[in-house]
C-alpha positions as a printed Julia matrix, in Angstrom:
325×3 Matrix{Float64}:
 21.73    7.92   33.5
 20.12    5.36   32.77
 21.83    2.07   30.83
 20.9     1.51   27.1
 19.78    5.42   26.46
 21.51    7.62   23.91
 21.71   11.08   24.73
 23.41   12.39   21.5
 20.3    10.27   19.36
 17.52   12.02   22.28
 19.37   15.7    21.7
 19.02   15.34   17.97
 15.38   14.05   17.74
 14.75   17.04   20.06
 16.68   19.45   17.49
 14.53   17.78   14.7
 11.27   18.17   15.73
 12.1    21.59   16.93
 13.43   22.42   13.46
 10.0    20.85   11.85
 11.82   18.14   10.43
  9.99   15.34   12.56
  6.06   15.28   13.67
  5.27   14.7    17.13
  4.59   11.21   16.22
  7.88   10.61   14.5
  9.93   12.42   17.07
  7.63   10.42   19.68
  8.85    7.38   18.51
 12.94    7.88   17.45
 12.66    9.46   21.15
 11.08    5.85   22.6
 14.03    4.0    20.6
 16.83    6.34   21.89
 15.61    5.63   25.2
 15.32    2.27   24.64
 12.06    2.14   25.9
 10.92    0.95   22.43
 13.37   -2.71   21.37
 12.52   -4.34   17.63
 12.23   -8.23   18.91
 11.63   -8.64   14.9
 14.48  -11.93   14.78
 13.55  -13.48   18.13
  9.89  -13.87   16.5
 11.04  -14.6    13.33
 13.33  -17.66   15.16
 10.68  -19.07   17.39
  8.31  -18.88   13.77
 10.92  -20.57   12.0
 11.56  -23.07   15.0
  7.79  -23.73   15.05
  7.62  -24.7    11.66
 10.45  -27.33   11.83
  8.94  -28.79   14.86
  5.36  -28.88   13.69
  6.49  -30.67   10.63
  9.26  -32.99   12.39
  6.1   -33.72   14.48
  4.0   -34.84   11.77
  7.22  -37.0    10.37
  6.85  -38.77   13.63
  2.94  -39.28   14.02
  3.08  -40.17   10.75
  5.54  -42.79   11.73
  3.89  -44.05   14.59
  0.59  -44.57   13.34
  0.08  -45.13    9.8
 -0.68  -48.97   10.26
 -3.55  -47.86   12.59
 -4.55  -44.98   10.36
 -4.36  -45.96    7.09
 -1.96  -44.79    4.12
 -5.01  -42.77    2.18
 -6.7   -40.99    5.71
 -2.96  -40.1     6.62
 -2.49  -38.62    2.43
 -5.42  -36.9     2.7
 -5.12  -35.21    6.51
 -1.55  -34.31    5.53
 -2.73  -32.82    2.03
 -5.9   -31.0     3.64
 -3.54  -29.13    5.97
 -1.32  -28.37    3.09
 -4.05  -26.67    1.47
 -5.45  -25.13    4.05
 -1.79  -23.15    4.61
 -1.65  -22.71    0.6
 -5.67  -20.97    0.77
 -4.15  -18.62    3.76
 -1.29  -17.4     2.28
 -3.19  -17.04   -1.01
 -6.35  -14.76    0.63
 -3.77  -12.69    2.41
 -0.8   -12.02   -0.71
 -0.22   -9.26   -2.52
 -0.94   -8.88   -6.18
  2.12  -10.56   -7.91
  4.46   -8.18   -9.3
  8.08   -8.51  -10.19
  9.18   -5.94   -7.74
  9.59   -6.5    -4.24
  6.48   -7.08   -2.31
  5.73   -6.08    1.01
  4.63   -8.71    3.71
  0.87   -8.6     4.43
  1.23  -10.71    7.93
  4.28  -11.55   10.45
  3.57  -15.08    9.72
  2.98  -15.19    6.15
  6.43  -16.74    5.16
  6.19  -19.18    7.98
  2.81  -20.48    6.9
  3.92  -20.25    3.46
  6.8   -22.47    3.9
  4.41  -24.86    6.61
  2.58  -25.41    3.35
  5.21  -26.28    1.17
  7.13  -28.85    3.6
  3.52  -30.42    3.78
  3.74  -31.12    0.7
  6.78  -32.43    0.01
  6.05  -34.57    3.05
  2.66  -35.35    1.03
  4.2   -36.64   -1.61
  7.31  -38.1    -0.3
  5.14  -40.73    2.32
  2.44  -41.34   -0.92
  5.69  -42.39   -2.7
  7.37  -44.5    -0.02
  3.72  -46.35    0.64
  2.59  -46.4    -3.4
  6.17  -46.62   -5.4
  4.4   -44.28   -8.13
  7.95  -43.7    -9.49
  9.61  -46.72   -8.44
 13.35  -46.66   -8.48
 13.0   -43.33  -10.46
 12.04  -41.77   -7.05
 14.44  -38.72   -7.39
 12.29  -37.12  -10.03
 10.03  -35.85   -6.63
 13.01  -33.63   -5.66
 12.73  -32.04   -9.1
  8.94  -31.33   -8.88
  9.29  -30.19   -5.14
 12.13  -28.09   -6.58
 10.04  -26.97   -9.4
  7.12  -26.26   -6.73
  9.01  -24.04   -4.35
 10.45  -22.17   -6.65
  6.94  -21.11   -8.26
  5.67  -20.3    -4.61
  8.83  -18.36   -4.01
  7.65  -16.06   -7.18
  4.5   -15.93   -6.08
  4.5   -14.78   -2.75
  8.12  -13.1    -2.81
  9.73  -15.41   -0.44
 13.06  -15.45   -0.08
 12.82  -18.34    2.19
 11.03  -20.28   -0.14
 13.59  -19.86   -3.2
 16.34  -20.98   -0.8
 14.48  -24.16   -0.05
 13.78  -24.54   -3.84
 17.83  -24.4    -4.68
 18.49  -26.65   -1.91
 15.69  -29.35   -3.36
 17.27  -28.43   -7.19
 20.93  -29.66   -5.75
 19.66  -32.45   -3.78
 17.68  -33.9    -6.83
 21.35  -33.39   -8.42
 22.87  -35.53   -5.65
 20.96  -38.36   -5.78
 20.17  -38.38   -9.41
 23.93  -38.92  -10.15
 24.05  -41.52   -7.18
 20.99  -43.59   -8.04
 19.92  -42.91  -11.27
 20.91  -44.95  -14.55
 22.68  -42.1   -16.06
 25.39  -41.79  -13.42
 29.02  -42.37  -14.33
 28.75  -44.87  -10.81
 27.23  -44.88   -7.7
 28.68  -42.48   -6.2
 31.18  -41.17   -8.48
 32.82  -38.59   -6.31
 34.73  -36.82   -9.64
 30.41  -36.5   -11.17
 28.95  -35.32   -8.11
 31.91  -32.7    -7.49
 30.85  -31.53  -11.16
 27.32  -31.54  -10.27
 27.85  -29.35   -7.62
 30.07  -26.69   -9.95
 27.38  -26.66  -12.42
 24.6   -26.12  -10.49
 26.28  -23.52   -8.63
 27.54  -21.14  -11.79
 23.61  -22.04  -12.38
 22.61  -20.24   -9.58
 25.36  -17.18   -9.67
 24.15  -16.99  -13.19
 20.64  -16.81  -12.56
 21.19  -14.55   -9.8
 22.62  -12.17  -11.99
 20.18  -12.45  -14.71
 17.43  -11.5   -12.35
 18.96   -8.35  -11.01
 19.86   -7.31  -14.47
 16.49   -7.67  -15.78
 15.0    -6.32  -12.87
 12.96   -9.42  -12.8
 13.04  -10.13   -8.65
 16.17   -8.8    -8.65
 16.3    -8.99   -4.46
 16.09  -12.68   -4.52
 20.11  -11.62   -6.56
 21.87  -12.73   -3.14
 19.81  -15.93   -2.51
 20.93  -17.39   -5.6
 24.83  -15.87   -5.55
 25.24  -17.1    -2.15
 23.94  -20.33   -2.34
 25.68  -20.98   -5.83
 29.0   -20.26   -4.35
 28.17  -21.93   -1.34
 28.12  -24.68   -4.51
 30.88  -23.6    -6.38
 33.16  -23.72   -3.31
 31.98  -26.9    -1.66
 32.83  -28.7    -5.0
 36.57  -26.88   -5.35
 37.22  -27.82   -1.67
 35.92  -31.48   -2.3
 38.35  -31.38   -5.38
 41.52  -30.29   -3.02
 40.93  -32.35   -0.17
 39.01  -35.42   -1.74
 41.31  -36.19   -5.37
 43.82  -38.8    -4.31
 46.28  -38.42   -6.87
 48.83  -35.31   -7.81
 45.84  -33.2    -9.54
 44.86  -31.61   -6.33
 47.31  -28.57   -6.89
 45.43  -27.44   -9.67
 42.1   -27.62   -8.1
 44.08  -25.18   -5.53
 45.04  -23.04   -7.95
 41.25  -22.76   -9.25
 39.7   -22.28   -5.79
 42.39  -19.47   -5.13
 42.01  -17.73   -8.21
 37.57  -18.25   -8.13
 38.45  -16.7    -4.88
 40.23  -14.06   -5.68
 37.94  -12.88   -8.73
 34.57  -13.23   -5.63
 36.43  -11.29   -3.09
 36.92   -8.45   -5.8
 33.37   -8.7    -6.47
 32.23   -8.34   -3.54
 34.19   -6.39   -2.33
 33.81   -3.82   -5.22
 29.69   -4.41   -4.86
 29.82   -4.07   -0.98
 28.67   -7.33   -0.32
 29.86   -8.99    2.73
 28.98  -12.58    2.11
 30.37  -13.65   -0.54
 33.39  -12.13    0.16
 33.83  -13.67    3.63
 33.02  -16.8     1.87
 35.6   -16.38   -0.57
 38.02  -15.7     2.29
 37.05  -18.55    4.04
 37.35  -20.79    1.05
 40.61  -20.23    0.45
 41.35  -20.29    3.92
 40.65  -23.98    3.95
 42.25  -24.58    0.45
 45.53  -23.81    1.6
 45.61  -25.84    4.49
 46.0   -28.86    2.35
 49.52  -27.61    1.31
 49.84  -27.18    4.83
 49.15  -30.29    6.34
 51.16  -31.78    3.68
 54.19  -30.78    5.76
 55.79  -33.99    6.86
 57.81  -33.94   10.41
 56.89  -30.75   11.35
 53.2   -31.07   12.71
 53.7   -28.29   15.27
 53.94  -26.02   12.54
 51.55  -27.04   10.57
 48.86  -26.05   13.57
 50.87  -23.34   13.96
 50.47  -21.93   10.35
 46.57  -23.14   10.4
 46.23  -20.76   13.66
 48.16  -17.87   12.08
 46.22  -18.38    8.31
 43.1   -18.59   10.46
 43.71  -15.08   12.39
 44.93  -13.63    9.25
 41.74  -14.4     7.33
 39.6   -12.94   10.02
 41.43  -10.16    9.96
 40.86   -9.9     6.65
 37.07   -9.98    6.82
 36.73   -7.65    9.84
 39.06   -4.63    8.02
 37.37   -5.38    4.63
 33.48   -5.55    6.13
 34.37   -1.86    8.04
 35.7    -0.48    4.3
 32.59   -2.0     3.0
 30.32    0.23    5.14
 32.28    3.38    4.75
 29.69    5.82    2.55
C-alpha cells in the first residue's frame, strides 16, 4: 500500500459516487486527494508571497539607502510612488465590487500586491519626510495617516492582512506619540505607555465585536480580538514584571482574572486563540510570584517547568473539546 493513501476516504468516495451523491468530477477529485496524488501547497505559496514582499521592499529600503545622493530625493519620491501606484491600479482592476460581506479573492497574489502597495507607501512617505521634515518634530502624525490608509485598503479589498498592518501602525503611532510628542506625561513614561497599550487594545476587542454584531466585516472579528489582547496582555504583563514597587500584586490579580473571563470566552465561542493566549498570559503572570522565592532557586525552575507543562496541557485538552461537534 502505498504511504500517504487513505483507504477508508477512497472506499467512501467510491460508495458516494455510486450512491449519486458525487459526479464523476467530484468523486475524481476527493479520489486524487485520498490518494494523495492531489497535495494543497496553498501556505508554502502564500509564505514565499509573503517572503517576497518583505524582501522586495527591504530591498528598496536599501537601494534607497545606497543611492539617493546619486539619484536625487524627488527621482527616488517619484520611482518609489509610481510603483506604489502601479500595485494600487492592479489590485483596483482586478477587486471585487465592495460589499460588507466577505469577498472572495480574484487572484493568488492579490493580497500580496495589495500589501506591496501599501508598504510603498508608507516607505513613500516616510523617506519624503526624513529628506523634507514636512512635519518636523511632529513626525508621528505619519503613523496615524499610514494607519488611517491601511485600514481603508483593508475595507476595500477585504484584506485581512492589511487590517492587521493597520492596528499595528494605530499602536505604533500610540508608542511614539506618548514618547516624543508634547503631550506625554515623559519620555518614556513606562506607567503612560502601559495605558496606551490597554486602551488601544479594549479598542480593538471592542471594535472587533462591533463589527461582527453589525455584520459589518464581521470576519475581520478575530483580527481585531486577537491583536487587542495581544494589547491588553502585553500591557498587564509589563505592569507585573515592570512596576517596581508593591503594586505589582494587583496587576496579577487583573491579568488572572482578564484571563480567566478570555479563556471562558473562548472557550465558550470555540476559539482557540485567544484562549491559548489567555493561558499563556497567565502562565507568565504567575511566574513573578514565583521567582520571588528567595533561597530556593531550584524550585522556582522547578515550579516554572511544572506551570509550563500544566498550561500546555491545558491548551491541548481544551483545543480537542473545542473541536468536538
Amino acid at each position: 500500500m502505498l504511504r500517504g493513501v487513505s483507504p477508508d476516504l477512497a472506499a467512501a468516495v467510491d460508495r458516494l459516487r455510486g450512491e449519486g451523491v458525487l459526479t464523476d468530477t467530484q468523486s475524481g477529485l476527493f479520489g486524487r486527494v485520498a490518494r494523495r496524488d492531489l497535495v494543497s501547497v496553498r501556505l508554502e505559496v502564500r509564505s514565499a508571497l509573503y517572503m517576497g514582499v518583505l524582501l522586495l521592499t527591504t530591498g528598496v529600503g536599501l537601494f534607497v539607502k545606497e543611492n539617493h545622493e546619486r539619484i536625487g530625493p524627488a527621482a527616488i519620491g517619484f520611482a518609489i510612488g509610481l510603483a506604489a501606484a502601479a500595485c494600487l491600479v492592479w489590485t483596483w482592476r482586478r477587486s471585487a465590487p465592495f460589499r460588507w460581506g466577505e469577498a472572495a479573492s480574484s487572484h493568488a497574489a492579490f493580497d500580496y500586491v495589495l500589501l506591496l502597495g501599501a508598504l510603498l507607501v508608507a516607505t513613500d512617505l516616510a523617506y519624503l519626510e526624513t529628506q523634507l521634515e514636512l512635519l518636523g518634530p511632529s513626525w508621528p502624525w505619519h503613523l496615524l495617516a499610514v494607519a488611517v490608509f491601511y485600514g481603508f485598503l483593508a475595507y476595500r479589498f477585504d484584506s485581512k492582512m492589511l487590517l492587521s498592518v493597520a492596528l499595528a501602525s494605530f499602536a505604533a503611532w500610540r508608542g511614539i506619540a506618548v514618547r516624543l510628542m508634547g503631550t506625554s506625561l515623559g519620555a518614556g513614561d513606562p506607567a503612560r505607555l502601559r495605558i496606551e497599550a490597554l486602551a488601544c487594545g479594549a479598542l480593538f476587542v471592542a471594535l472587533g465585536v462591533v463589527a461582527a454584531r453589525r455584520q459589518r466585516k464581521a470576519h475581520f472579528e478575530d483580527v481585531y480580538v486577537n491583536g487587542g489582547l495581544l494589547l491588553v496582555f502585553g500591557g498587564l504583563l509589563s505592569g507585573v514584571f515592570g512596576d517596581r514597587g508593591d503594586r505589582w500584586g494587583a496587576w496579577l490579580l487583573a491579568l488572572l482574572l482578564v484571563a480567566a473571563a478570555v479563556a471562558a470566552g473562548g472557550f465558550r465561542a470555540k476559539r482557540t486563540l485567544p484562549f491559548a493566549l489567555a493561558v499563556l498570559a497567565a502562565y507568565l503572570a504567575v511566574l513573578r510570584p514565583v521567582f520571588e522565592i528567595r533561597g530556593a532557586e531550584a524550585l522556582a525552575f522547578l515550579l516554572a517547568a511544572v506551570l509550563a507543562a500544566a498550561a500546555l496541557f491545558f491548551i491541548v485538552v481544551a483545543h480537542k473539546k473545542m473541536r468536538v461537534p
